[in-house]
N, C-alpha and C positions, 0 to 999 in steps of 0.2 A: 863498373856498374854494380857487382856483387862482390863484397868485401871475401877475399882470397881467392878468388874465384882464377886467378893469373895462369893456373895449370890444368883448369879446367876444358876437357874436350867440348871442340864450340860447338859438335853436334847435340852432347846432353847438355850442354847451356840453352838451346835453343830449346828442344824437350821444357827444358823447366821452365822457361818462357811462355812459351806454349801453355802449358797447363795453367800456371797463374793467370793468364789472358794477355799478355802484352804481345805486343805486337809490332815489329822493327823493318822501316822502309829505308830502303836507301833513296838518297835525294841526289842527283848528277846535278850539282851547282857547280855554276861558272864562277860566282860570287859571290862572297855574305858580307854585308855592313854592319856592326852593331855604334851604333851614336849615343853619344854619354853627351852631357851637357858643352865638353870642352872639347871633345877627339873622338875621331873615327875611328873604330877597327874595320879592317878592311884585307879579309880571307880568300884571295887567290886560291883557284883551286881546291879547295875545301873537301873535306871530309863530312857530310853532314848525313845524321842519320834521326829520323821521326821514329820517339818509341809514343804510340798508342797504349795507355794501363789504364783502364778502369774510367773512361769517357775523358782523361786528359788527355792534352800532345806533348810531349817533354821533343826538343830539339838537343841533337851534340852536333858540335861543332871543332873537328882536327885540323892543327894547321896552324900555320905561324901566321899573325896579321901585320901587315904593315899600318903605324900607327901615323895620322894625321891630324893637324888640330883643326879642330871645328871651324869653319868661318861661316856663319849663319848670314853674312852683309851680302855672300858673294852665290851661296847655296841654295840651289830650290829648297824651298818647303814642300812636305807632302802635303798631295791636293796643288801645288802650283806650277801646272802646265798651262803651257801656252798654247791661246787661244787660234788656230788656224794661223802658226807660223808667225806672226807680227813681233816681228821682234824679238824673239825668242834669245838672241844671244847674249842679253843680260842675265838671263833667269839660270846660267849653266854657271856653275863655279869651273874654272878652268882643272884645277887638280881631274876633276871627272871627266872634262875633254881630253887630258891627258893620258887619262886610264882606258879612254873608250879607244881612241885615235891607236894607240900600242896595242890592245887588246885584238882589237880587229883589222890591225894593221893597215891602216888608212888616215888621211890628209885631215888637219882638226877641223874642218870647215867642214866635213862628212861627219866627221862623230861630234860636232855640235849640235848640227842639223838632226842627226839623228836622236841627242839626247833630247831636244826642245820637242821630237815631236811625241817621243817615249815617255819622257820624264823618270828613265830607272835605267841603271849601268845595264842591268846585266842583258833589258829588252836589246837596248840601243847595240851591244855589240850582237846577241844574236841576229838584227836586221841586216848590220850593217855584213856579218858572215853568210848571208843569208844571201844576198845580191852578188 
């Protein structure tokens, strides 16, 4: 974050944080996607931290992603859930039944059902953890 800053004690890091005005949240993510036009990253477990400076939000993100290539034929679009369950099991790209189904260790007809009704990983496995 601060160029030499590697042997710096993180309580006067924070101080100096402080005083400039930023300001550092931790975020407990289950998981981050980021999507490029061809491929997903996709961050298990993640490290992710919101620094607030000066009215912006800057995001980090630790952590090794497992990369996937895009298939827009088979993947919801944001904004494309389904309407009161009808049919809902077209609109789930399987990769993401697979990630839910492992995630929250349950049967893929659970974690599709859950994702059709979620439309987002990380809801779908909290639900389905949840039950």
């Amino acid at each position: 974050m601060f160029g030499g800053g590697g042997g710096m004690n993180p309580r006067k890091m924070r101080q100096m944080m402080d005083q400039m005005g930023i300001d550092v949240t931790e975020i407990d993510a289950e998981e981050v996607i980021i999507r490029t036009d061809d491929t997903e990253y996709v961050f298990h477990d993640a490290d992710v931290q919101r620094m607030d400076a000066q009215g912006q939000q800057t995001y980090q993100v630790v952590g090794e992603p497992d990369e996937r290539p895009r298939d827009d034929d088979t993947g919801a679009v944001e904004g494309d859930v389904d309407d009161a369950g009808s049919g809902g099991s077209t609109d789930v790209a399987d990769q993401d039944v697979e990630i839910v189904a492992q995630r929250a260790d349950v049967p893929e007809s659970e974690a599709r059902a859950a994702l059709a009704e979620t439309g987002d990983l990380a809801a779908a496995v909290q639900r389905l953890q949840e039950e």
